[in-house]
MIGU-909036 format. One record per residue (C-alpha): residue in one letter; x, y, z. Coordinates in steps of 0.02 Angstrom, whole numbers, plus 50000, padded with zeros to 5 digits. Layout:
# residues N
type	x	y	z
A	X	Y	Z
...
***
This chain:
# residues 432
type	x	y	z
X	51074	59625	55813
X	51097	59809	55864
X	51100	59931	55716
X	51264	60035	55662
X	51209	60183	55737
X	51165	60114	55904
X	51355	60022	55897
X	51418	60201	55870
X	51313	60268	56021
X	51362	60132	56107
X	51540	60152	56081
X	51526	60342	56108
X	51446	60305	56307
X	51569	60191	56341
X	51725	60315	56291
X	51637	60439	56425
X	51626	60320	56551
X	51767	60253	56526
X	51858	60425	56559
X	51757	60486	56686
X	51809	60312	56800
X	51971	60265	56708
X	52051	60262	56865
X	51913	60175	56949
X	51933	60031	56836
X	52026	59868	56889
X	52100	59733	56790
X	52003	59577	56805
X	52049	59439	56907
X	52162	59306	56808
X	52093	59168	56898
X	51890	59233	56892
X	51775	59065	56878
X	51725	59013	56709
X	51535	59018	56706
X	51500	58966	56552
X	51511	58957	56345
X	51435	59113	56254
X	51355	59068	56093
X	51419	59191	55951
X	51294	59276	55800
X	51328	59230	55683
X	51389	59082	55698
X	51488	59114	55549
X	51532	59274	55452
X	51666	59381	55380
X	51797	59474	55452
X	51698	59638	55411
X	51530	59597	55491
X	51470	59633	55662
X	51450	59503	55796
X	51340	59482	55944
X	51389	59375	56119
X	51245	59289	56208
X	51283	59233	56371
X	51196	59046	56440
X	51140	59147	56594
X	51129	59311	56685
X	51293	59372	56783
X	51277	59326	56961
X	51251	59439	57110
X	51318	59594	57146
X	51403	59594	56987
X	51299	59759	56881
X	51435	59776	56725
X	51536	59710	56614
X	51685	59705	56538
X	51749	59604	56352
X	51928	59584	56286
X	51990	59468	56155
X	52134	59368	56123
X	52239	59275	55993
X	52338	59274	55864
X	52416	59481	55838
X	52330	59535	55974
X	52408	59596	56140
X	52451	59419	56263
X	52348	59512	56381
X	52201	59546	56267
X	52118	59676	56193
X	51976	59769	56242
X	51832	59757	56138
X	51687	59806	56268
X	51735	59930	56405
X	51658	59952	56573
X	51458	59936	56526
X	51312	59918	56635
X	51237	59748	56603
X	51048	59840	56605
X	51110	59932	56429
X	51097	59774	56334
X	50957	59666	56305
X	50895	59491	56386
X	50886	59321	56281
X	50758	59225	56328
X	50787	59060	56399
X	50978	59130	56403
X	51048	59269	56505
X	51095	59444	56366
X	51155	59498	56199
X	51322	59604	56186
X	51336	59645	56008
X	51505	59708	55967
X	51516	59885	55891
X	51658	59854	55797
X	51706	59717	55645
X	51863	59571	55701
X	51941	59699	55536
X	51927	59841	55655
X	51990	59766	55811
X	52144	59702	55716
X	52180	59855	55633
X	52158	59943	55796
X	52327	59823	55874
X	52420	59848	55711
X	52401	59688	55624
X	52314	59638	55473
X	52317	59441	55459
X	52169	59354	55559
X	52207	59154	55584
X	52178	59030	55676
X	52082	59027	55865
X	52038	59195	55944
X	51936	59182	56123
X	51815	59297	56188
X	51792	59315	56370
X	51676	59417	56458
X	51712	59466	56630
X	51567	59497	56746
X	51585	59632	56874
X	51543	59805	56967
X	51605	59970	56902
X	51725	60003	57021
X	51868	59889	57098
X	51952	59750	57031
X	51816	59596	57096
X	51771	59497	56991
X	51623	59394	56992
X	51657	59264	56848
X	51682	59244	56651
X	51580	59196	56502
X	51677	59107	56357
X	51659	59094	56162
X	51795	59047	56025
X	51813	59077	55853
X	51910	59019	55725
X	51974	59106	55571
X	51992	58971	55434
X	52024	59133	55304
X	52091	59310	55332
X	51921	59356	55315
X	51802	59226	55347
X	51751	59151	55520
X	51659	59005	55613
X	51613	58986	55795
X	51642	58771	55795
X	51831	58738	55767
X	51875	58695	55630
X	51947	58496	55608
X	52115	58448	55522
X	52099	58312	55406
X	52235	58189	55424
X	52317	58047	55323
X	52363	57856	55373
X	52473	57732	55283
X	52543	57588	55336
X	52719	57478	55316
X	52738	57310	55362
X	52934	57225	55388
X	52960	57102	55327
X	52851	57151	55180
X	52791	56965	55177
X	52754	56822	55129
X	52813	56780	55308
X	52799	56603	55404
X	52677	56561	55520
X	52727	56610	55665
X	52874	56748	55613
X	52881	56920	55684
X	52797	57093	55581
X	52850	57252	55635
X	52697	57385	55586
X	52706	57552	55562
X	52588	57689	55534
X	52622	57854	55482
X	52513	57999	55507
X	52513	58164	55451
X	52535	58302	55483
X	52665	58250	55620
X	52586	58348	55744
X	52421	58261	55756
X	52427	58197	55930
X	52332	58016	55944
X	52354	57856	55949
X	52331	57712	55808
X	52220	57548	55807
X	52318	57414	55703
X	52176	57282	55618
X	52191	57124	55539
X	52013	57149	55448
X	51899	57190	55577
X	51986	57118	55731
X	52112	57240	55833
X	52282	57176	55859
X	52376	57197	56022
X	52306	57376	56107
X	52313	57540	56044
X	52475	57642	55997
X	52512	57812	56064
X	52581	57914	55895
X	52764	57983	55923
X	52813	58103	55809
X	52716	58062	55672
X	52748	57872	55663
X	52662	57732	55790
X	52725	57550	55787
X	52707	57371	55823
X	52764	57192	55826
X	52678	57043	55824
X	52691	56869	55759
X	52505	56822	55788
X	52462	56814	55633
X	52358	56679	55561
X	52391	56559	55406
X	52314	56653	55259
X	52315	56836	55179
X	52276	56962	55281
X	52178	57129	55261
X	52304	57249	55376
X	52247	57426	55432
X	52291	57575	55526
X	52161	57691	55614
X	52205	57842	55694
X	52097	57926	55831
X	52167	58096	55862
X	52194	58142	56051
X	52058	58272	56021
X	51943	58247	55886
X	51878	58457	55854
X	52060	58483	55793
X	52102	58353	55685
X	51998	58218	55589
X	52017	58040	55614
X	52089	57940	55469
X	52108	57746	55395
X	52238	57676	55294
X	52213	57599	55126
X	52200	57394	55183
X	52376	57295	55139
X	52364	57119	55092
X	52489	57019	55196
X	52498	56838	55156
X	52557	56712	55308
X	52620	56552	55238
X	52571	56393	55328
X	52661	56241	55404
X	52613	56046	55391
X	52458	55998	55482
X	52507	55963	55664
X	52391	55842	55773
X	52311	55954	55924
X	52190	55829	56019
X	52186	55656	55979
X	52039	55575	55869
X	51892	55490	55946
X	51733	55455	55931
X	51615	55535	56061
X	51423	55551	56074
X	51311	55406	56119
X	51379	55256	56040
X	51200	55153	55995
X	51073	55147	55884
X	50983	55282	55829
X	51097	55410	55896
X	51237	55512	55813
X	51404	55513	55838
X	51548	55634	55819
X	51705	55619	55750
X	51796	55742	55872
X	52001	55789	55837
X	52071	55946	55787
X	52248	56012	55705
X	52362	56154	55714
X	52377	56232	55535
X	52242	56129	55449
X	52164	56236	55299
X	52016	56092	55258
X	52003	55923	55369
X	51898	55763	55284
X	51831	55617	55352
X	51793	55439	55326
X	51722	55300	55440
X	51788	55119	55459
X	51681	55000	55539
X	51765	54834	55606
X	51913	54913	55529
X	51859	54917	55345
X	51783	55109	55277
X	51631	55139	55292
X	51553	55170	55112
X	51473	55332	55073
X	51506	55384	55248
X	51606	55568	55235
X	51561	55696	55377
X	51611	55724	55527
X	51441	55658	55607
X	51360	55489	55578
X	51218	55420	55615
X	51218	55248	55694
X	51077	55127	55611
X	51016	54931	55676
X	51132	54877	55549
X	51289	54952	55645
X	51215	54842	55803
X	51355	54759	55911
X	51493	54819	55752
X	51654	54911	55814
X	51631	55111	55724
X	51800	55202	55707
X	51842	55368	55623
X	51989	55431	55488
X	51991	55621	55491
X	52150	55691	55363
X	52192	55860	55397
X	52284	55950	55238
X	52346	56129	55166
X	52451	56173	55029
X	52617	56069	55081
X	52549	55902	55143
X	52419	55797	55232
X	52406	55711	55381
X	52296	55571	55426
X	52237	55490	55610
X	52130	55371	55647
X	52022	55342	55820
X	51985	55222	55927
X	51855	55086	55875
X	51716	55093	56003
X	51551	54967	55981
X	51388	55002	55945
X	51259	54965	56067
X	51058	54918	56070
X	50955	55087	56026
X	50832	55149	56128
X	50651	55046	56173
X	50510	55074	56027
X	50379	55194	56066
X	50191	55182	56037
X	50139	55345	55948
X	49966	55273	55953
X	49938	55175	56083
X	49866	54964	56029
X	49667	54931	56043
X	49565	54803	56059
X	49416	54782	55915
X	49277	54697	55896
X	49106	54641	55984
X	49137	54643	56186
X	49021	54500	56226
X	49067	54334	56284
X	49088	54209	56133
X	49132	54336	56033
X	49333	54379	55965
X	49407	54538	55973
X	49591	54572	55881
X	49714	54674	55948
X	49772	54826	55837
X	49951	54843	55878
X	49952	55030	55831
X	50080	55135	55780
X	50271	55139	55825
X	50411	55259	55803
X	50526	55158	55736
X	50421	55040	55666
X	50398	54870	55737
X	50462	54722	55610
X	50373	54589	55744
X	50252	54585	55874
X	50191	54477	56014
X	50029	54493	56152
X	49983	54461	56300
X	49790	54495	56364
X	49748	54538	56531
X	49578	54536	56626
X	49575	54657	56746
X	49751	54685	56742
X	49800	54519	56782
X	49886	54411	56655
X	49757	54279	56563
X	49857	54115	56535
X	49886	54068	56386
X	49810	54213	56278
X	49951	54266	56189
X	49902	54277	56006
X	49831	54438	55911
X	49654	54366	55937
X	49553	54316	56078
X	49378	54237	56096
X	49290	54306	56275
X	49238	54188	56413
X	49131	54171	56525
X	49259	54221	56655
X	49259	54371	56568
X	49098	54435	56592
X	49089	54625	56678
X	49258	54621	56675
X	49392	54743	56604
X	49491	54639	56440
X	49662	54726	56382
X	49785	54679	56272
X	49973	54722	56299
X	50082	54723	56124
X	50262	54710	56147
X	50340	54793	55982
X	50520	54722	55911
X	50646	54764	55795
X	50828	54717	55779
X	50946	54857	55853
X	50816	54910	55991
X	50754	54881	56140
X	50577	54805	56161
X	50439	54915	56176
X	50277	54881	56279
X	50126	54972	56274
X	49934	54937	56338
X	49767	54947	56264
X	49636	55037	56337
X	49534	54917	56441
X	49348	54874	56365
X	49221	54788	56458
X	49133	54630	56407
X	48952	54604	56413
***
């Protein structure tokens, strides 16, 4: 920053040129293109230090000086003067910016110089690029300050803080279903914005504008249950005043009987080994239960809202009794009955063999494997070459001469009451 005796020198060259050219001088254009933000040094500081403007960029071409006023609050509408007619080459470039104008007097000075001694609020810089004579222009540099203190200063402006609460009429309990008038009030009143109205974290209806301090709204969407209500206000612009949330107000909605929505039934794949579903639902229903009938009587130990269907519910009609309930009564329905059909086929997880010596005379067994579900019976058939061998249809078999060099299999057919039949082959051996 430039030294007090080079302000002063400054300041003194600038009063000569100033009355050599005074009427060479013009008044800058009011509608000169804004080229940019300056960035102010300090960036905060008292009303008795010296300050330095740094422009984002060089002044364009043909503009060669300079000229700085300021304006705000006791200063003349017009502004005030605070860097006369300079020559841009007097003042030093920023690197990776365009040049530093420190100003050679204090915001104390220029205040005292237009007669007032209370600094507040917003005061804007502008500096006007230009040549010496004439009243071109050739574009301005910006930078605001705020004074948050008669004497103290910051170059961000400074934010507002602001206050929510919120009202709700009728003040509740309220029935499902009834009307709620909300209203938040923010202050200070002049905090332009608009208010988010949330029942916990969801947003009810859209956002309302603030008038005057207050924003409201109606809605009877409310939910059976207590509520956590809030107000949050965004202001309109967010540098000037803070955003604020109001302390959450329980809000308790009362509910009415359980009402039947959709119809009970049973849905899923109705057989064996499959689960069903015991699909209904109701309007105002805090818990719903259930309980299964089958051929009309309930179903013992049986309580969820899924159940799976075992052999034992083979070819039985399955029904279920959901009951639907909340603090003033219950209400129970009952589905269609619907019967159970055959399950799916067993399946071999390992597939039968045949064991034993492969030679003719000999007798080879067939191991049935294993089967997902189990088998609880089995029955075979052996094969020579694929084709059926009469009357082999036990678990053993004693080779024939009709079997020499040929391929012997065994097929096992798996049962089990509930399912379908499952069939599965043996790998083929060959007998010698």
């Amino acid at each position: 920053m430039m030294s007090t005796t080079a302000r002063r020198c400054l300041s003194a060259g600038v009063a000569s040129l100033l009355a050599a050219g005074a009427l060479a001088l013009g008044t800058p254009g009011a509608s000169a293109e804004v080229l940019g933000t300056m960035t102010v040094t300090p960036a905060t500081g008292s009303d008795t230090q010296g300050m330095s403007l740094i422009t984002p960029a060089p002044c364009p071409d043909p503009a060669t000086n300079i000229i700085v006023t300021v304006k705000g609050a006791g200063f003349p509408a017009e502004g005030q003067n605070v860097v006369g007619n300079s020559e841009i080459g007097i003042y030093n470039p920023v690197q990776g910016a365009g040049f530093e104008v420190p100003l050679t007097e204090t915001m104390r000075d220029y205040a005292s110089e237009a007669g007032f001694t209370t600094l507040q609020g917003r005061y804007d810089f502008t500096l006007t690029c230009r040549k010496p004579f004439g009243d071109t222009t050739y574009g301005d540099f910006t930078a605001p300050i705020w004074f948050t203190s008669n004497t103290t200063y910051q170059s961000t402006q400074p934010q507002v803080a602001t206050t929510t609460t919120l009202a709700a009429s009728p003040a509740g309990p309220v029935v499902e279903g009834s009307a709620v008038k909300l209203t938040a009030t923010v202050a200070p009143a002049g905090a332009a914005g608009s208010v988010r109205f949330l029942d916990g974290a969801t947003q009810i209806g859209s956002p309302v504008t603030v008038t005057s301090g207050t924003a409201s709204l109606s809605t009877s969407a409310l939910k059976v249950g207590t509520h956590a209500l809030k107000a949050v206000f965004t202001p309109a612009d967010s540098a000037a005043y803070g955003a604020s949330t109001s302390a959450a107000r329980s809000f308790v909605v009362k509910i009415k009987p359980p009402a039947l929505v959709t119809a009970a039934k049973v849905t899923g794949s109705v057989k064996v080994a499959s689960t069903v579903t015991c699909s209904v639902s109701f309007r105002g229903a805090t818990a719903v239960t259930y309980a299964w009938l089958r051929d009309g009587r309930t179903y013992s130990g049986k309580t969820a809202r899924t159940l799976g269907l075992a052999a034992t519910d083979y070819k039985h009609k399955i029904a279920c009794r959901p009951t639907a309930a909340n603090s003033t009564g219950k209400l129970t329905v009952t589905s269609p009955a619907v019967t159970v059909a055959v399950g799916p086929a067993l399946q071999a997880a390992v597939k039968p063999s045949v064991s034993g010596t492969a030679k003719v005379g000999k007798r080879v067994t067939a191991k049935v494997g294993t089967w997902k579900p189990s088998g609880t019976s089995y029955s075979y058939v052996w094969r020579r070459d694929g084709h059926t061998i009469k009357g082999a249809t036990h678990s053993t078999y004693v080779l024939t001469k009709s079997d020499r060099k040929h391929l012997v299999s065994v097929v096992v057919t798996a049962r089990r009451s509930g399912y379908t039949n499952g069939t599965a082959v043996s790998k083929a051996v060959r007998v010698g």
